[in-house]
C-alpha positions as CSV (number, residue, x, y, z in Angstrom):
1,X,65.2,77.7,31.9
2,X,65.4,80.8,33.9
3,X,68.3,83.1,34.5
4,X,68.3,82.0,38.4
5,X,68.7,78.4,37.3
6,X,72.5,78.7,36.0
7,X,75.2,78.9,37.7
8,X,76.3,82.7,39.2
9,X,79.3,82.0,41.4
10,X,82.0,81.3,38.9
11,X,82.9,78.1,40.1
12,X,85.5,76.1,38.5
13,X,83.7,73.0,37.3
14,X,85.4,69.8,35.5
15,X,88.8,69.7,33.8
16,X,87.5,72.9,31.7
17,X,87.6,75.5,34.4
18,X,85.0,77.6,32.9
19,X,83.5,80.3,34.6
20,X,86.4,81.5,36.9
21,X,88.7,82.8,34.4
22,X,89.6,86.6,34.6
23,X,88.7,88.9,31.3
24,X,91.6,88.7,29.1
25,X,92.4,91.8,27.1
26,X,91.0,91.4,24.3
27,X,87.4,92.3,26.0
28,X,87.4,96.2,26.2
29,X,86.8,97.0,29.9
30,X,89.0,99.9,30.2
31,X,90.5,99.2,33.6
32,X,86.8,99.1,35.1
33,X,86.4,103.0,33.9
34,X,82.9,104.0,35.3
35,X,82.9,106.6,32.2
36,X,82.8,104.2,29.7
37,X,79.7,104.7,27.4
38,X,76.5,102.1,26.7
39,X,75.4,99.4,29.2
40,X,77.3,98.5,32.4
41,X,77.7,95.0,32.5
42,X,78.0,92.9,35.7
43,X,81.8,92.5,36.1
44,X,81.4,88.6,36.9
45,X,78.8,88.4,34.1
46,X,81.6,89.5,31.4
47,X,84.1,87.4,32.9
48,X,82.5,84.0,32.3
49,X,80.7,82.0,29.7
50,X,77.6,81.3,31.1
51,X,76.4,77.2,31.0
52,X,73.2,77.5,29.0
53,X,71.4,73.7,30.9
54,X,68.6,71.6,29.6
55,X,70.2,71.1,25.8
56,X,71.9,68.6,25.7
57,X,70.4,65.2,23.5
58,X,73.2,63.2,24.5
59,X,71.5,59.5,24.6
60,X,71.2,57.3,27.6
61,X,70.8,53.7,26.0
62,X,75.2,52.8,24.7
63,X,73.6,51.1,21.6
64,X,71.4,53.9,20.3
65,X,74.6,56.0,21.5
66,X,77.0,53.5,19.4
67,X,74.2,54.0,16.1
68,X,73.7,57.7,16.8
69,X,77.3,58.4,16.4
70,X,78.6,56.9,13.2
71,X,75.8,59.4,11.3
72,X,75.9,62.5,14.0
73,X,78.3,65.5,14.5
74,X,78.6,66.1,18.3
75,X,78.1,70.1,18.5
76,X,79.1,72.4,21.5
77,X,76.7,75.7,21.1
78,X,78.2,78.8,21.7
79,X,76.2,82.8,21.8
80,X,77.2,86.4,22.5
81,X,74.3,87.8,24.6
82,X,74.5,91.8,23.8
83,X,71.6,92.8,24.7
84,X,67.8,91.6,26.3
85,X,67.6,89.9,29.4
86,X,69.3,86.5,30.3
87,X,65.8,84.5,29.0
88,X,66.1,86.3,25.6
89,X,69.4,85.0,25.6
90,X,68.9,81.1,26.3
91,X,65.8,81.3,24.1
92,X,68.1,82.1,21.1
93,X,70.1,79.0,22.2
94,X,67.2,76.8,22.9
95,X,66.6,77.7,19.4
96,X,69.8,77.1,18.2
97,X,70.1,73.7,19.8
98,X,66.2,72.6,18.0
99,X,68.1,73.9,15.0
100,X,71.4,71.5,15.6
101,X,68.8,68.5,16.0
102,X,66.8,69.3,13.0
103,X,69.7,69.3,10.9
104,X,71.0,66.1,12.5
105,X,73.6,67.1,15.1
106,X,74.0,65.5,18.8
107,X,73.8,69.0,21.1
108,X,76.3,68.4,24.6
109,X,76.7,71.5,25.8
110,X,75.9,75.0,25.5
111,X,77.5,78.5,26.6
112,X,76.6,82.1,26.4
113,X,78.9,85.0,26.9
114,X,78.0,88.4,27.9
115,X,79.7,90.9,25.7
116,X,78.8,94.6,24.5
117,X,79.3,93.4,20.9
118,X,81.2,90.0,19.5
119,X,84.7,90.1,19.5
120,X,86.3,90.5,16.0
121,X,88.7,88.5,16.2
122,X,87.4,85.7,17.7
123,X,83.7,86.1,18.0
124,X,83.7,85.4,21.7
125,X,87.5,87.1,22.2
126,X,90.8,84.8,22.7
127,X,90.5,84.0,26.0
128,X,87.1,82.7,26.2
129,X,88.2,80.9,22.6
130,X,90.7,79.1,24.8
131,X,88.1,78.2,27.5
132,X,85.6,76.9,24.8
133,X,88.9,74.6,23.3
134,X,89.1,73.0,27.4
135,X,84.4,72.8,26.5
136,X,85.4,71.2,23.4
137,X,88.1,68.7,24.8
138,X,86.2,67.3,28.1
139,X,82.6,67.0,26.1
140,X,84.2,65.2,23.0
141,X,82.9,67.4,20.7
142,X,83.8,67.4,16.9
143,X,82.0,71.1,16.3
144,X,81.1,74.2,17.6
145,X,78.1,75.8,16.6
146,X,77.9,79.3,16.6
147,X,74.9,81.7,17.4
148,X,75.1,84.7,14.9
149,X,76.1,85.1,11.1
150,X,80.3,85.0,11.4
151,X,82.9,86.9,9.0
152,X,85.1,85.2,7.4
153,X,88.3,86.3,9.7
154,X,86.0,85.3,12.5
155,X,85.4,81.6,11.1
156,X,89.2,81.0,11.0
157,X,90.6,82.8,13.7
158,X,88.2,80.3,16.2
159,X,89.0,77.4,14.3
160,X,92.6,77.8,15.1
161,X,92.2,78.1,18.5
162,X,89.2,75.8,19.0
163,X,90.9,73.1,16.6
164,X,87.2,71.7,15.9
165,X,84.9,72.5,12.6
166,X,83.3,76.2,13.6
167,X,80.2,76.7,11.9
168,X,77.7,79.3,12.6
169,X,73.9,79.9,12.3
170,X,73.5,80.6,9.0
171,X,75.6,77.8,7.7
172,X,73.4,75.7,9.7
173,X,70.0,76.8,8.0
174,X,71.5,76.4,4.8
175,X,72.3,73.0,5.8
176,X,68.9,72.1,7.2
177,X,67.1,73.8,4.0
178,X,69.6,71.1,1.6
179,X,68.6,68.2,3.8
180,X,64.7,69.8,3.2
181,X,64.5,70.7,-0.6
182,X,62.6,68.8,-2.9
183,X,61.9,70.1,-6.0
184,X,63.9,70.9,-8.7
185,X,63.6,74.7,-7.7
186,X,64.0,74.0,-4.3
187,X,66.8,72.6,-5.0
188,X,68.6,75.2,-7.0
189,X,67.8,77.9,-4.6
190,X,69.4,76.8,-1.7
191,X,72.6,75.7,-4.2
192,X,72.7,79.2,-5.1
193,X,72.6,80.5,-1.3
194,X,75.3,78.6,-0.2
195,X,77.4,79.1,-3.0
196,X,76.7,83.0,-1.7
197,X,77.4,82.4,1.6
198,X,80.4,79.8,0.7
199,X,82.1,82.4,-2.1
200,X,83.8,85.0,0.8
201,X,84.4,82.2,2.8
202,X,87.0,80.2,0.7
203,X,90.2,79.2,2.8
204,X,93.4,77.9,1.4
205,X,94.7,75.2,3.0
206,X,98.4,74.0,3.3
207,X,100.2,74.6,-0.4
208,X,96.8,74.9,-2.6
209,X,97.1,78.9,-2.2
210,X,100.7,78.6,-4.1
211,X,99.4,76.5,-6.8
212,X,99.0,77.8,-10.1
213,X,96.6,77.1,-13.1
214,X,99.3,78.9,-15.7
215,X,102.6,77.7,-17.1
216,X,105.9,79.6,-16.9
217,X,108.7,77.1,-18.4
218,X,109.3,76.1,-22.5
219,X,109.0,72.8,-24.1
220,X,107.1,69.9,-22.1
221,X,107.2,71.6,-19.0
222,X,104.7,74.4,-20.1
223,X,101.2,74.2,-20.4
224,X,100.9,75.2,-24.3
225,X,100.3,78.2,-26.0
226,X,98.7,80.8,-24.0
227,X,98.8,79.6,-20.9
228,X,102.3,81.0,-19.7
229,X,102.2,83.5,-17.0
230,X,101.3,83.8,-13.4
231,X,98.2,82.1,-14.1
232,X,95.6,82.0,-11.5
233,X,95.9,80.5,-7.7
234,X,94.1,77.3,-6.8
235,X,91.5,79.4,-4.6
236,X,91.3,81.9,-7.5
237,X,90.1,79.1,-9.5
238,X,87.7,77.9,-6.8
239,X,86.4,81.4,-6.6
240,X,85.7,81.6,-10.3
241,X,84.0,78.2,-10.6
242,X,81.4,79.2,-8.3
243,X,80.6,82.2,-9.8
244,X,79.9,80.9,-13.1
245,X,77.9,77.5,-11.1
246,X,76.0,81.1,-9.6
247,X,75.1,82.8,-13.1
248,X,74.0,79.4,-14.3
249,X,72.0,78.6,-11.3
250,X,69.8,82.0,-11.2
251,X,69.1,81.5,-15.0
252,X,67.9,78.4,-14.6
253,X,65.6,79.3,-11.1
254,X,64.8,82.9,-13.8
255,X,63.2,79.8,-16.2
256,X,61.3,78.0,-13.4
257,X,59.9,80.6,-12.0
258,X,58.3,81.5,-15.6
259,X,56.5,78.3,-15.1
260,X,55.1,79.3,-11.9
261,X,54.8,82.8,-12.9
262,X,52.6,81.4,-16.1
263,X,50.1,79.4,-13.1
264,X,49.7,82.3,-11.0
265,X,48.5,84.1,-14.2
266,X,46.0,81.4,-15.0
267,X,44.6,81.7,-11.6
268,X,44.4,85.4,-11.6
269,X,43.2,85.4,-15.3
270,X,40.1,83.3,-14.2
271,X,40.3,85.5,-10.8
272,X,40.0,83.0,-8.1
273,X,41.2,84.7,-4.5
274,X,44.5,83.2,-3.3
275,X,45.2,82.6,0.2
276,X,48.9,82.5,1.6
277,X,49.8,80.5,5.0
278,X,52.9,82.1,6.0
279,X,54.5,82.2,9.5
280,X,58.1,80.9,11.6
281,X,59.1,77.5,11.0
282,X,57.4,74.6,12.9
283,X,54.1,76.8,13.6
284,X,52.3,74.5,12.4
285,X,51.3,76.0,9.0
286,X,51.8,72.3,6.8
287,X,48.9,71.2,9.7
288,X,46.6,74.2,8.8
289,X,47.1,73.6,5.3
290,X,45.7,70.2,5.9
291,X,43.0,70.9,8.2
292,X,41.2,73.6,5.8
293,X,41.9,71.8,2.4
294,X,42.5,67.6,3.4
295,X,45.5,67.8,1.8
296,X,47.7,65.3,3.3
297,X,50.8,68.0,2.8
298,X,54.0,66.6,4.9
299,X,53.5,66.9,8.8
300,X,56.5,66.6,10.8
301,X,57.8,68.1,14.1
302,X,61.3,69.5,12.7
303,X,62.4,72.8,11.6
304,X,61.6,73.7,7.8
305,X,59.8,70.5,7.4
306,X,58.5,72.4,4.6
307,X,60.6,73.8,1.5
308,X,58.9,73.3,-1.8
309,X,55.4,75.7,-1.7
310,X,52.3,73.6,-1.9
311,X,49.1,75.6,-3.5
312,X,45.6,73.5,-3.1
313,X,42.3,74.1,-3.9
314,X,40.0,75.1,-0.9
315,X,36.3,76.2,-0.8
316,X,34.9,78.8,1.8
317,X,31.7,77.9,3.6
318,X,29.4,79.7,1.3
319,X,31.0,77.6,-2.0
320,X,33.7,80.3,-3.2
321,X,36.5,78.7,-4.5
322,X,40.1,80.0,-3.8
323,X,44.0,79.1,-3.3
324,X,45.6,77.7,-0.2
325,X,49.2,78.0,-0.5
326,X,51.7,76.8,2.3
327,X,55.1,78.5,1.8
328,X,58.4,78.1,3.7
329,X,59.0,78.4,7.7
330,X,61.0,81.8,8.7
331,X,63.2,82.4,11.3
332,X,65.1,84.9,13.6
333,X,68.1,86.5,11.7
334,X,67.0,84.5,8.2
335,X,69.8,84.7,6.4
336,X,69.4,88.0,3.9
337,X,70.9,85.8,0.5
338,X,68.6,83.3,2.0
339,X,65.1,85.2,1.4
340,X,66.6,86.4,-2.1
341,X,67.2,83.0,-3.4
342,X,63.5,81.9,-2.1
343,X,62.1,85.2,-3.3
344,X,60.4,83.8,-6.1
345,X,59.1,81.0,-3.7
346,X,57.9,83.7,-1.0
347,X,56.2,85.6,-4.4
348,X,52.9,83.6,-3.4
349,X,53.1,86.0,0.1
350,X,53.3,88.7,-2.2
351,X,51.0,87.7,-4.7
352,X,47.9,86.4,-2.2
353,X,44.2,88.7,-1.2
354,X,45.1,87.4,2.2
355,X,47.6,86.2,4.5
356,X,47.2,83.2,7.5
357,X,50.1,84.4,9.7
358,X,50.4,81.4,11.7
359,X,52.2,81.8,15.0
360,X,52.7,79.0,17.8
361,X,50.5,79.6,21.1
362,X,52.9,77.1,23.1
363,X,56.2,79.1,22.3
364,X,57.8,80.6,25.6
365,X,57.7,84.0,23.5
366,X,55.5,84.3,20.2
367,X,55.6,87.7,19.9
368,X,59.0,87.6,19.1
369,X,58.2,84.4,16.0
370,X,55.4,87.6,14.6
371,X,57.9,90.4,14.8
372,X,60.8,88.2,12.7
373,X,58.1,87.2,10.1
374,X,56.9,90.7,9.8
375,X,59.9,91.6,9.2
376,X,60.3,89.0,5.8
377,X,57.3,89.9,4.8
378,X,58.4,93.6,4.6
379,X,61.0,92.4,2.5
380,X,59.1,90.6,0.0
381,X,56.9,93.8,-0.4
382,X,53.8,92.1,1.0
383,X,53.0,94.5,4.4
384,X,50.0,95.9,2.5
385,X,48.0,92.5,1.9
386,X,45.1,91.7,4.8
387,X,47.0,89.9,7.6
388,X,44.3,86.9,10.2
389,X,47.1,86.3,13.1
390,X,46.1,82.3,13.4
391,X,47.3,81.5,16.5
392,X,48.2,77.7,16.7
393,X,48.3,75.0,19.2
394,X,45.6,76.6,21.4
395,X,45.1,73.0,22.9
396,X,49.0,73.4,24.2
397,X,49.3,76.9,24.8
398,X,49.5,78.9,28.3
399,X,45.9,80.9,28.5
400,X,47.7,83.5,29.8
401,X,49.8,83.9,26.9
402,X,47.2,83.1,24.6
403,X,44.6,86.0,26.2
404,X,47.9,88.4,25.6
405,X,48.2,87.6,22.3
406,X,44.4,87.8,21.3
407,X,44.0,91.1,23.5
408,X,47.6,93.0,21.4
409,X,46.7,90.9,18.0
410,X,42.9,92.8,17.4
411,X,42.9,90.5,13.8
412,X,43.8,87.0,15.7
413,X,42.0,83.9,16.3
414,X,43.0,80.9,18.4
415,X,43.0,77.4,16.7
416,X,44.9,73.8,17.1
417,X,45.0,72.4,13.7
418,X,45.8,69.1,15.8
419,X,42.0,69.2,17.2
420,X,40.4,71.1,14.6
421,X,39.7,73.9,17.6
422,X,38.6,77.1,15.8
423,X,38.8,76.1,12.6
424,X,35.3,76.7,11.6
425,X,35.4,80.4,12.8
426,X,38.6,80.8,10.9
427,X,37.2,79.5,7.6
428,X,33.9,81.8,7.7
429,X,36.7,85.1,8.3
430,X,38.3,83.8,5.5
431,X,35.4,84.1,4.1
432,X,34.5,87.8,5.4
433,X,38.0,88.6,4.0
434,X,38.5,87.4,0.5
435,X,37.8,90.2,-2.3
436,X,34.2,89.9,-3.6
437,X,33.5,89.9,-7.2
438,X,32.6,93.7,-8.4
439,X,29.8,93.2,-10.5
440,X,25.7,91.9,-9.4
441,X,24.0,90.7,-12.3
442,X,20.8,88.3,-12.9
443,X,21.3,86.0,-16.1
444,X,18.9,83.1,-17.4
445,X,21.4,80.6,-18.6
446,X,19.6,77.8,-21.3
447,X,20.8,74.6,-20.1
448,X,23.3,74.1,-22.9
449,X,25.6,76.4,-21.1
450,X,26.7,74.6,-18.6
451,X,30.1,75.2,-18.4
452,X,29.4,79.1,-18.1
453,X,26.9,78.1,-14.6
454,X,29.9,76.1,-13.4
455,X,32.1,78.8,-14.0
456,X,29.7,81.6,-11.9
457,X,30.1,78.8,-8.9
458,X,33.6,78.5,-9.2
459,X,34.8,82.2,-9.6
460,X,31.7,84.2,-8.8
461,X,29.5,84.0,-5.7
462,X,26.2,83.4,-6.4
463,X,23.5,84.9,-4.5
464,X,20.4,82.3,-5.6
465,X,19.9,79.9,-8.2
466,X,16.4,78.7,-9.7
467,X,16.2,75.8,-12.9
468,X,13.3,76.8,-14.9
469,X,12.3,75.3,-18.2
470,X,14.2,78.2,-20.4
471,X,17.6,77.6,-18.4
472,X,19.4,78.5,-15.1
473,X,18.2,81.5,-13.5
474,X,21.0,82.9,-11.7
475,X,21.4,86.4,-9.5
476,X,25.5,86.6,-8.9
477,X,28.1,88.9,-8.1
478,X,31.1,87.9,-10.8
479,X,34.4,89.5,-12.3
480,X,33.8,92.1,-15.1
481,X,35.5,89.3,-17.8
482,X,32.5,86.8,-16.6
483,X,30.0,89.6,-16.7
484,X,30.9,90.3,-20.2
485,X,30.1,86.6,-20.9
486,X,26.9,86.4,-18.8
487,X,25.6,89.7,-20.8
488,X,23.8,87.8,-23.4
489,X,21.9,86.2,-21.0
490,X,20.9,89.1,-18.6
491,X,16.9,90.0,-19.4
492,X,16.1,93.1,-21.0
493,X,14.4,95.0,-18.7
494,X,10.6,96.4,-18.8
């Protein structure tokens, strides 16, 4: 939806009487001072929370309704647009509200305030808190979702006012990626995020803050040798669990990702190319993955469909063997303790020759998708490897769009992995692209050998091949450690 599409005129609507209040003064407008530093904002703008239409999945049919809400939290969607333009702004909460679905919420509403920065306090400041409470009441909401990573303070100062679960963005990606995960490793990592993102965030409620783990009194009444004293708080307690559920957690992901560590040798070891489909989530990069190996990987229209890494075996045009590996979706703002519990996951980014950055074509803005994966990728240490831009579901996007993309994006290619459009031109650059073996030889193979002529196909590229009565005539280009092998078999020359 456009800027020009929501309401302007602060008009009170419904019981809530949004968009008419006056700034309270808790949002810093210094008596309308025409010296104040950074962007002037519209006064009217900063006075109201602006209705954010088209995202509400509220259902029509009372018995679906009836179903739908014994399972579903009904969320009211909340942003602090600081800066960008008003598009930027309902983008984020479009995405927000596709987030909400994904991890199984009903969306009713949605609102935007226009701030410099959020309020400290109160994330929105107290008097739009109070306006959001009236939201809250009339839509019959049980929880407000919140677009940005919240403080602590922040989380329970709204709460009190709002008197509704608050819960913000990265909360709700670490709910999605538990509903997501599973392997065993999976698993684990996004225990040990939330535990991260759950340790500052510990709140006391009504007397377990005064409850104590020691003993102070003699006899029966104490709690034994050694445990007189002050003792420790129930929270304390809490807070101490975790940790030690944390160090146990990252040794057991440190021994899993041995395992995979020990794989990724074996493939290097026998040097075949590795190929790494990375892009933001529902790009369609489980779809590729399909499309160029058959692998029948999980398909599904929903944010971070995809969790647990899936490496195939592919073959390029010519017969060279290499790795496909699908990894997990990114997002905007991903949370940090997010990409360092996955880290070992996003290692096959790191690790690959070359990497499919899969980007959707249809998206209203897909530049924005390849700057936030760019900027994970920077943070897994993997900007130096070969990068094809893959731009996905050509068959849906705008040609405009498309024809921008191809024209600032000099390594991209436009495909649908839903028609098989392109994919034959990506394959052969994928081809171009992966690292050739460093060494041409010509070796007569005798027939017993087999094993070391299905080895040149698999790791080497082999140039021609001609069966004569001696053996297996083969000119090749192959790794130094399959040269070495070969060199009893290469004629003497002269």
């Amino acid at each position: 939806m456009t800027s020009s599409s929501l309401p302007q005129d602060n008009q009170r609507t419904g019981a809530g009487r949004r968009a008419g209040a006056l700034m309270d003064e808790d949002v810093a407008w210094n008596g309308l001072n025409e010296e104040r530093d950074g962007e002037q904002f519209d006064r009217e703008e900063r006075a109201a929370l602006r209705r954010v239409g088209g995202l509400s999945t509220e259902l029509e049919d009372v018995t679906e309704v009836e179903y739908r809400q014994l399972r579903l939290e009904r969320v009211v969607l909340v942003g602090v647009w600081t800066s960008g333009t008003a598009a930027d702004a309902e983008n984020s909460l479009a995405e927000l509200a596709a987030l909400a679905e994904t991890a199984g919420a009903q969306v009713l509403d949605g609102v935007i305030q226009r701030r410099d920065k959020p309020d400290p306090a109160t994330y929105i400041g107290s008097g739009k808190a109070r306006e959001l409470r009236d939201i809250v009441l009339e839509s019959g909401a049980d929880t407000v979702v919140c677009d940005g990573e919240l403080s602590p303070g922040q989380l329970i100062h709204l709460e009190d006012v709002v008197k509704v679960k608050v819960v913000d963005r990265t909360a709700l990606i670490l709910d999605i990626f538990a509903q997501h995960a599973k392997s065993r490793e999976g698993k684990a990592q996004v225990a040990l995020a939330q535990m991260q993102y759950m340790l500052p965030r510990l709140r006391g409620w009504g007397q377990s803050l005064s409850r104590q783990m020691g003993g102070g009194g003699t006899g029966s009444a104490g709690g034994g040798m050694a445990t007189r004293g002050p003792g420790e708080t129930k929270i304390e307690t809490d807070r101490r669990r975790i940790r030690e559920k944390m160090a146990k957690m990252r040794r057991e992901i440190a021994e899993m990702k041995t395992s995979r560590d020990i794989q990724r040798q074996d493939r290097k070891r026998h040097k075949v190319p590795s190929v790494a489909i990375a892009g933001y989530t529902n790009a369609g990069k489980s779809s590729l993955l399909n499309q160029l190996t058959g692998a029948g990987v999980l398909v599904q229209n929903a944010l971070f469909a995809t969790l647990d890494p899936a490496v195939r075996r592919a073959e390029t045009p010519s017969g060279r063997v290499y790795t496909l590996a699908d990894t997990v979706g990114f997002v905007r703002h991903l949370p940090h303790h997010l990409v360092e519990a996955f880290r070992s996951t996003m290692e096959e980014v790191g690790d690959s020759d070359l990497i499919l950055h899969v980007v959707d074509g249809a998206h209203p803005v897909p530049e924005e998708q390849l700057a936030s994966v760019r900027e994970v990728i920077r943070e897994v240490g993997a900007q130096n490897i070969p990068e094809i831009v893959v731009i996905n579901k050509a068959d849906l996007a705008d040609e405009l769009t498309l024809q921008r993309l191809l024209r600032t994006e000099p390594r991209s290619i436009a495909v649908s992995a839903h028609t098989g459009e392109g994919m034959d031109r990506l394959l052969a650059w994928i081809d171009e692209e992966l690292p050739r073996p460093e060494v041409e030889l010509e070796a007569l193979v005798p027939y017993t050998e087999g094993g070391l002529v299905s080895r040149v196909h698999a790791e080497g590229e082999v140039l021609s091949e001609e069966h004569t009565g001696e053996g297996t005539l083969l000119k090749a280009q192959v790794h130094g450690e399959l040269a070495a092998l070969l060199e009893p078999y290469i004629p003497a020359k002269g």
